[in-house]
PyMOL CGO cylinders between C-alpha atoms (Angstrom):
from pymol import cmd
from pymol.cgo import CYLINDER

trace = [
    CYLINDER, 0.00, 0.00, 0.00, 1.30, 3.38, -1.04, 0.3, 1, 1, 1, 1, 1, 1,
    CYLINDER, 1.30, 3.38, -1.04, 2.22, 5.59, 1.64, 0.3, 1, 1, 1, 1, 1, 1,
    CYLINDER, 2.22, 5.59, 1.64, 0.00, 8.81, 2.09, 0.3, 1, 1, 1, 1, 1, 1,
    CYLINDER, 0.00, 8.81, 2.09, 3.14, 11.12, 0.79, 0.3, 1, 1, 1, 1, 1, 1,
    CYLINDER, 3.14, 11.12, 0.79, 3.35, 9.05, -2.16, 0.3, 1, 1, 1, 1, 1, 1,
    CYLINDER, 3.35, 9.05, -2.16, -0.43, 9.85, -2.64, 0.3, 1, 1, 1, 1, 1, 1,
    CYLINDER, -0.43, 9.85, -2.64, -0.15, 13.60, -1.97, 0.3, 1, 1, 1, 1, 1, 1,
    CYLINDER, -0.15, 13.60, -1.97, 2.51, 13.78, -4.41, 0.3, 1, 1, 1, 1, 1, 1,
    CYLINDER, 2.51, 13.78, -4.41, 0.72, 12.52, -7.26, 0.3, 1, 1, 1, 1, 1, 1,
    CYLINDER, 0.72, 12.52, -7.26, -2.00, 14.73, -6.58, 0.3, 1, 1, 1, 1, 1, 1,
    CYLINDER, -2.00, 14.73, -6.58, -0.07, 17.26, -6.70, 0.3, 1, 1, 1, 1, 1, 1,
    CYLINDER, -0.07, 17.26, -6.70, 2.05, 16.30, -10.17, 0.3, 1, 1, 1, 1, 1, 1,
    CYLINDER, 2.05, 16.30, -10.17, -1.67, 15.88, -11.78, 0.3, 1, 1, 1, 1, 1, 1,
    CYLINDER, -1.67, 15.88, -11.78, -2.60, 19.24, -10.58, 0.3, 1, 1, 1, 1, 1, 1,
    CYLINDER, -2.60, 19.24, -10.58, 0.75, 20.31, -12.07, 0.3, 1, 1, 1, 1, 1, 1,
    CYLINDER, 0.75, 20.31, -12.07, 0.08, 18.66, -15.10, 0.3, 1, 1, 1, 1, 1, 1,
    CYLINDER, 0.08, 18.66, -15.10, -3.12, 20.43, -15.28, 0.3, 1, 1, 1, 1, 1, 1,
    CYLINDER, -3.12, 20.43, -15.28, -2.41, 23.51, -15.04, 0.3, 1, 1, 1, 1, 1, 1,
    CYLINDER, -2.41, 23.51, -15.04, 0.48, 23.49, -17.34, 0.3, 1, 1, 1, 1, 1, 1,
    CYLINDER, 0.48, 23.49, -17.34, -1.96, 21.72, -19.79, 0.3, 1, 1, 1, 1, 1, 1,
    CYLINDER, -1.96, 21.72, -19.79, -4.62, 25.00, -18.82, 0.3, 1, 1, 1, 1, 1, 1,
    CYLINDER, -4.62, 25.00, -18.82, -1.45, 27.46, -19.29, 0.3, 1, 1, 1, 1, 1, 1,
    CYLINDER, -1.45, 27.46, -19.29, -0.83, 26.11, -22.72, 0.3, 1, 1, 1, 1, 1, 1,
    CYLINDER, -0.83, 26.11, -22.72, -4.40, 26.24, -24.24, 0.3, 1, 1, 1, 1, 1, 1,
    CYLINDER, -4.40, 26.24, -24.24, -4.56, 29.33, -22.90, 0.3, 1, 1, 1, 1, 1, 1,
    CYLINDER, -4.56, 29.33, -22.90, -1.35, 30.38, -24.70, 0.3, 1, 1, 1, 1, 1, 1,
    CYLINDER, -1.35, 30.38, -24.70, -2.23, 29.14, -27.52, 0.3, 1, 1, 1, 1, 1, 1,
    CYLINDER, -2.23, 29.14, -27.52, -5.66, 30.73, -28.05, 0.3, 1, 1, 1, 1, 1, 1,
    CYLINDER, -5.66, 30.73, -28.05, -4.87, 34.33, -27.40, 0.3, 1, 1, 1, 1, 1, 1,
    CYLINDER, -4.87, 34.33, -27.40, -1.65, 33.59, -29.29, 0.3, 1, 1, 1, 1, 1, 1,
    CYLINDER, -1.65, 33.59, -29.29, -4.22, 32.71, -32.64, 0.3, 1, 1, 1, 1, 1, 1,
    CYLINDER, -4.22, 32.71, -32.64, -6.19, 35.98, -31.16, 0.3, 1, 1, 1, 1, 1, 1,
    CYLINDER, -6.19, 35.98, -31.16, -2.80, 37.97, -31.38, 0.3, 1, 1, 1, 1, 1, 1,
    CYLINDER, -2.80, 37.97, -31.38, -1.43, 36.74, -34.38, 0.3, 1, 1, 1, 1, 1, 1,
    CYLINDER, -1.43, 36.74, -34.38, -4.91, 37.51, -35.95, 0.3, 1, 1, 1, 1, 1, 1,
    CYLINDER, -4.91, 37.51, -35.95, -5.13, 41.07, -34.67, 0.3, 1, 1, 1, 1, 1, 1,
    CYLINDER, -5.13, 41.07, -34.67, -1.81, 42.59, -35.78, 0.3, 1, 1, 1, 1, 1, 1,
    CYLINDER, -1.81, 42.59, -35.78, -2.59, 40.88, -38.82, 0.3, 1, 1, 1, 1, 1, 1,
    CYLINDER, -2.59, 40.88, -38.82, -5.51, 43.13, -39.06, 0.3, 1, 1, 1, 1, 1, 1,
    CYLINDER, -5.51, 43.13, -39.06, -3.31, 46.06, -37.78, 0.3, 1, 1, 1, 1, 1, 1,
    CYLINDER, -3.31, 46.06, -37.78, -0.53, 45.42, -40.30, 0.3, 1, 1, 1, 1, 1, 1,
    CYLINDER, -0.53, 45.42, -40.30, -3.01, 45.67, -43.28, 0.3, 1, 1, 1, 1, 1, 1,
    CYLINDER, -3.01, 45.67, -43.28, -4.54, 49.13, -42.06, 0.3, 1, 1, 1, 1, 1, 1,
    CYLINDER, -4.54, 49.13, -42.06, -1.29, 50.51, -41.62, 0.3, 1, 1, 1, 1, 1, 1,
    CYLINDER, -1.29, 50.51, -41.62, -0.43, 49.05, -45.18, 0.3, 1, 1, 1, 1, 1, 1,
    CYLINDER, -0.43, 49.05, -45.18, -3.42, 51.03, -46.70, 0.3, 1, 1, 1, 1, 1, 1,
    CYLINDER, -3.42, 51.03, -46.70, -2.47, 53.95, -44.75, 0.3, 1, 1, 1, 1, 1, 1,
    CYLINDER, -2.47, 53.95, -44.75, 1.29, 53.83, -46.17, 0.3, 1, 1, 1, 1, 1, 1,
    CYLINDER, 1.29, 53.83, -46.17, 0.11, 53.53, -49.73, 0.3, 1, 1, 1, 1, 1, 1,
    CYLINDER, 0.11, 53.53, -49.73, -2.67, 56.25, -49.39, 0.3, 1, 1, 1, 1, 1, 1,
    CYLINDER, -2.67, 56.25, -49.39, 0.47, 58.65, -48.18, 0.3, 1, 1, 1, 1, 1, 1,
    CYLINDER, 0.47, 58.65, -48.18, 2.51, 57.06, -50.87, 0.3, 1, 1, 1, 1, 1, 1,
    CYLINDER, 2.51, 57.06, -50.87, -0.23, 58.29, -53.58, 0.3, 1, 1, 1, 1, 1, 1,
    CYLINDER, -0.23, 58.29, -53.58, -0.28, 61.90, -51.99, 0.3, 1, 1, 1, 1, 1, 1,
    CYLINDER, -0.28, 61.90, -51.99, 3.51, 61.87, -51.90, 0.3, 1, 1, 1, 1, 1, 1,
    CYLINDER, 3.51, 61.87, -51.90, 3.82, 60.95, -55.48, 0.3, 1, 1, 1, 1, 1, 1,
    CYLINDER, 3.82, 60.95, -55.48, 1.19, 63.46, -56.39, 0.3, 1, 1, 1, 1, 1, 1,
    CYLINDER, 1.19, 63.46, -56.39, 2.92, 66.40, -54.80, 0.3, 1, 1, 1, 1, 1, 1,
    CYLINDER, 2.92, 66.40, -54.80, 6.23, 65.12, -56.65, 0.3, 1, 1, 1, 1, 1, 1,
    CYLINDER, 6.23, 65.12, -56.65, 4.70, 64.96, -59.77, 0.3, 1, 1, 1, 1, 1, 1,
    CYLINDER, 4.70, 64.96, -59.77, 3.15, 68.72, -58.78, 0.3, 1, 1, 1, 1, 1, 1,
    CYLINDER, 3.15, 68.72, -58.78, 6.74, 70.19, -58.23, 0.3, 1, 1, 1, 1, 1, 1,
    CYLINDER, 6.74, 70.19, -58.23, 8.11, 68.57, -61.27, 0.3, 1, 1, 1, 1, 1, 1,
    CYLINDER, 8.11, 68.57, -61.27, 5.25, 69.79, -63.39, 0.3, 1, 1, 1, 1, 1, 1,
    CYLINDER, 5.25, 69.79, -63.39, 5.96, 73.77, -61.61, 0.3, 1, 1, 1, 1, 1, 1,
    CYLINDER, 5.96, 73.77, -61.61, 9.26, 73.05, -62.38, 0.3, 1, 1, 1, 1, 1, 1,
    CYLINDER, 9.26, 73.05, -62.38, 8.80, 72.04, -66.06, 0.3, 1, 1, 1, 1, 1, 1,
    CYLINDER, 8.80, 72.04, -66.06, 6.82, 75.52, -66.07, 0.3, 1, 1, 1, 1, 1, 1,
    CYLINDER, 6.82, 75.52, -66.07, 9.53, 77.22, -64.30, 0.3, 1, 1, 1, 1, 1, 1,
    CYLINDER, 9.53, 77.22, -64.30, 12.14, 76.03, -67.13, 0.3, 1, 1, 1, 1, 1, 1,
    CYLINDER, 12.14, 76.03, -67.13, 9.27, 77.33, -69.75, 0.3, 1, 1, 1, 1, 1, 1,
    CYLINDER, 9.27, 77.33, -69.75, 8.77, 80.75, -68.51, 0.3, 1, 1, 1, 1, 1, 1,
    CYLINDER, 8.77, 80.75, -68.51, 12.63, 81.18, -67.75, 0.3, 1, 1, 1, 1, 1, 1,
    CYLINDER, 12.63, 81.18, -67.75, 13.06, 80.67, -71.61, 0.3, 1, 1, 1, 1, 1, 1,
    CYLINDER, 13.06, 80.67, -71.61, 10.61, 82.92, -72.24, 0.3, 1, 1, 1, 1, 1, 1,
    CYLINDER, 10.61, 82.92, -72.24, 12.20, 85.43, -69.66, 0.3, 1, 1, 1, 1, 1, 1,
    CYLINDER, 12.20, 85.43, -69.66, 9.05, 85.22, -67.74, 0.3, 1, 1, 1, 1, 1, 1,
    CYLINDER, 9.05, 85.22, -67.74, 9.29, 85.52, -63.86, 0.3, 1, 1, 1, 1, 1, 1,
    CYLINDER, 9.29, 85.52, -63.86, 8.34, 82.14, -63.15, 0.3, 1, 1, 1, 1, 1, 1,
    CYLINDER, 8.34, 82.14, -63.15, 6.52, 84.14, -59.55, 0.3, 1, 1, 1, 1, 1, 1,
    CYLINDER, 6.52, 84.14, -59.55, 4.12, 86.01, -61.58, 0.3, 1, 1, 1, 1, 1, 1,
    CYLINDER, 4.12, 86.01, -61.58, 2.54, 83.07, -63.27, 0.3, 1, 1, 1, 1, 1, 1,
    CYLINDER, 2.54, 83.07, -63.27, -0.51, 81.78, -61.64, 0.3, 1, 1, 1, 1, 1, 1,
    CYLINDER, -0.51, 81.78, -61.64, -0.32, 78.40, -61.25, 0.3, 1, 1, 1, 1, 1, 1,
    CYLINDER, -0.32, 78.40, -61.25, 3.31, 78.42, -59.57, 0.3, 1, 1, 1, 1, 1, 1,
    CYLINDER, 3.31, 78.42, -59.57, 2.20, 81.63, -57.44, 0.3, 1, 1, 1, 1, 1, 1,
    CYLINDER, 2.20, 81.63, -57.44, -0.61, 78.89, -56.09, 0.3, 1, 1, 1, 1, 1, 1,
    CYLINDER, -0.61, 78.89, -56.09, 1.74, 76.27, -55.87, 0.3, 1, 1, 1, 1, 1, 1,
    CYLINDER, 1.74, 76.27, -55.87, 4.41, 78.05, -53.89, 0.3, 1, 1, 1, 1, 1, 1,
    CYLINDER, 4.41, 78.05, -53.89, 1.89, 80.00, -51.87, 0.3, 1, 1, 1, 1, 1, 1,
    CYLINDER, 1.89, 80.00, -51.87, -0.16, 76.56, -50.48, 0.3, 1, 1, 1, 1, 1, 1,
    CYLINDER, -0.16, 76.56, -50.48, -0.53, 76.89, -46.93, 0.3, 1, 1, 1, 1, 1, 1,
    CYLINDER, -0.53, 76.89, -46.93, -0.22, 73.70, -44.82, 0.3, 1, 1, 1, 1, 1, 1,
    CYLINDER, -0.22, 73.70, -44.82, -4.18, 72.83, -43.76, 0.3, 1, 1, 1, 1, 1, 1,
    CYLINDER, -4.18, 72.83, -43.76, -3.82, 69.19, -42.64, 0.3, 1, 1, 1, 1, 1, 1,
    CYLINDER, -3.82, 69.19, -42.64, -5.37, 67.74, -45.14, 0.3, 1, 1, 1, 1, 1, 1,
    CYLINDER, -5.37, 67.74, -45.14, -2.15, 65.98, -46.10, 0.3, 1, 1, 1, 1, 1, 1,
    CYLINDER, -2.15, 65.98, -46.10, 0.84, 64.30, -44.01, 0.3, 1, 1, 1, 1, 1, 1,
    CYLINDER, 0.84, 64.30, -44.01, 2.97, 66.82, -42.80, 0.3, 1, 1, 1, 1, 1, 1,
    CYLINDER, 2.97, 66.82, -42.80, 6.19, 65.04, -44.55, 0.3, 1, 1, 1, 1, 1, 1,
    CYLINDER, 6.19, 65.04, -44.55, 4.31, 65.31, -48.00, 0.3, 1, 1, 1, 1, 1, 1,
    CYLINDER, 4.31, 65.31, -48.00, 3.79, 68.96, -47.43, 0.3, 1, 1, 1, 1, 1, 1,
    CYLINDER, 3.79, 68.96, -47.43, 7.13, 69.47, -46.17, 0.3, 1, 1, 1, 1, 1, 1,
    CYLINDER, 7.13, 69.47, -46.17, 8.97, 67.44, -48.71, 0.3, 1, 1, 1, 1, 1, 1,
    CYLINDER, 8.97, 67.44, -48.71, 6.61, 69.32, -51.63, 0.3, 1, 1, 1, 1, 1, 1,
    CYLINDER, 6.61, 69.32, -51.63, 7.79, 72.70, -49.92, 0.3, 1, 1, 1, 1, 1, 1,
    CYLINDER, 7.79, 72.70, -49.92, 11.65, 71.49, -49.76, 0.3, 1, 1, 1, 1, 1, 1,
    CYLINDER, 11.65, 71.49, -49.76, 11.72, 70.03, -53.01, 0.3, 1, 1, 1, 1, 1, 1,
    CYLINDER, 11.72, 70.03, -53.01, 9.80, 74.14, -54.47, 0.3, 1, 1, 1, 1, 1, 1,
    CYLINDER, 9.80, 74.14, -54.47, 12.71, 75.63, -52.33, 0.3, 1, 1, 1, 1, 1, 1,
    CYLINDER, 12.71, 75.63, -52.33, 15.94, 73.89, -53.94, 0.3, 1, 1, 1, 1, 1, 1,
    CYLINDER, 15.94, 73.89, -53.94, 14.50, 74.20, -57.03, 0.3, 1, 1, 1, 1, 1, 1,
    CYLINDER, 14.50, 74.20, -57.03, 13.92, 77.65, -57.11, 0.3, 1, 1, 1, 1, 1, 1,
    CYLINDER, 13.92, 77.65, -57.11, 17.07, 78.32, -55.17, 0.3, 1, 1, 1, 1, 1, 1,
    CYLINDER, 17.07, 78.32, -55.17, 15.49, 79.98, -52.36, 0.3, 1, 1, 1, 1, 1, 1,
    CYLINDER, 15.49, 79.98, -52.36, 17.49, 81.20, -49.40, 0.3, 1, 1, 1, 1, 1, 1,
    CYLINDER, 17.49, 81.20, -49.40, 15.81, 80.39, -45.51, 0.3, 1, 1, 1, 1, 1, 1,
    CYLINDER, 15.81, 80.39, -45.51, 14.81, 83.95, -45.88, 0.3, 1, 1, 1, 1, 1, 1,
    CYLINDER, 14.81, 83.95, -45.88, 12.55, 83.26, -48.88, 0.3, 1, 1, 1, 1, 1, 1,
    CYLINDER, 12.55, 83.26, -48.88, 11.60, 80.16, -46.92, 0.3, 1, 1, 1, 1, 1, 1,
    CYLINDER, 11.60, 80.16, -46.92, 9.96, 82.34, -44.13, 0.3, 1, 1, 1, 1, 1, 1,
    CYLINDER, 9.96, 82.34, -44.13, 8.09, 84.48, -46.67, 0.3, 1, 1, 1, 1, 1, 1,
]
cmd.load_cgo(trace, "trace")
C-alpha cells in the first residue's frame, strides 16, 4: 500500500500537469487571437502607407510639373513668380489635409529648385 506522501505527491504532479496543460491552451488561443489582430493592424497601416505614398507621389509629380513651367517661362524670360499656377503652388498653406512630410517634402523640393534662401523660406 502506497504511503500517504506518495499519494499527496501525485495529486499534486496531476494538478501540475493540469495547469500546465490549462497554461498552454490558454497560450495558444490568445496567441491565434494575437497573431490575428496585428494581422488586421498590419493591413490598415499598409493602406495607410500607400494612401500617403499616392499623396507623396502626387505632390512630386506637382513640383516637377511647376518646375517644367519654371524652365518654360525662364526661356521665355518670364518671372516664373508672376505666373498663376506656380504663385498657387508656392503660396499653399499647410491645412492638414495631407501628411505633414508630403507637405514638407513638396515645400523642400519648391525651395531647392527655385534656389530659395531660408529667408525666402519664411516668406
Amino acid at each position: 500500500m502506497r504511503s500517504e506522501v506518495a499519494l499527496k505527491m501525485d495529486l499534486m504532479r496531476e494538478e501540475i500537469q493540469l495547469a500546465v496543460e490549462e497554461a498552454r491552451q490558454f497560450t495558444v488561443e490568445h496567441y491565434k487571437e494575437l497573431q490575428h489582430d496585428l494581422s488586421e493592424e498590419l493591413v490598415a497601416v499598409k493602406q495607410e502607407c500607400e494612401g500617403r505614398t499616392e499623396v507623396v507621389k502626387t505632390k512630386v509629380e506637382e513640383v516637377k510639373e511647376m518646375t517644367r513651367l519654371r524652365h518654360s517661362l525662364e526661356k521665355q524670360s518670364v518671372n516664373w513668380r508672376e505666373a498663376p499656377v506656380l504663385r498657387k503652388l508656392a503660396d499653399q498653406k499647410f491645412d492638414g489635409q495631407v501628411a505633414w512630410e508630403a507637405y514638407q517634402a513638396q515645400f523642400e523640393l519648391l525651395a531647392q529648385e527655385q534656389g530659395w534662401r531660408a529667408q525666402d523660406k519664411a516668406l
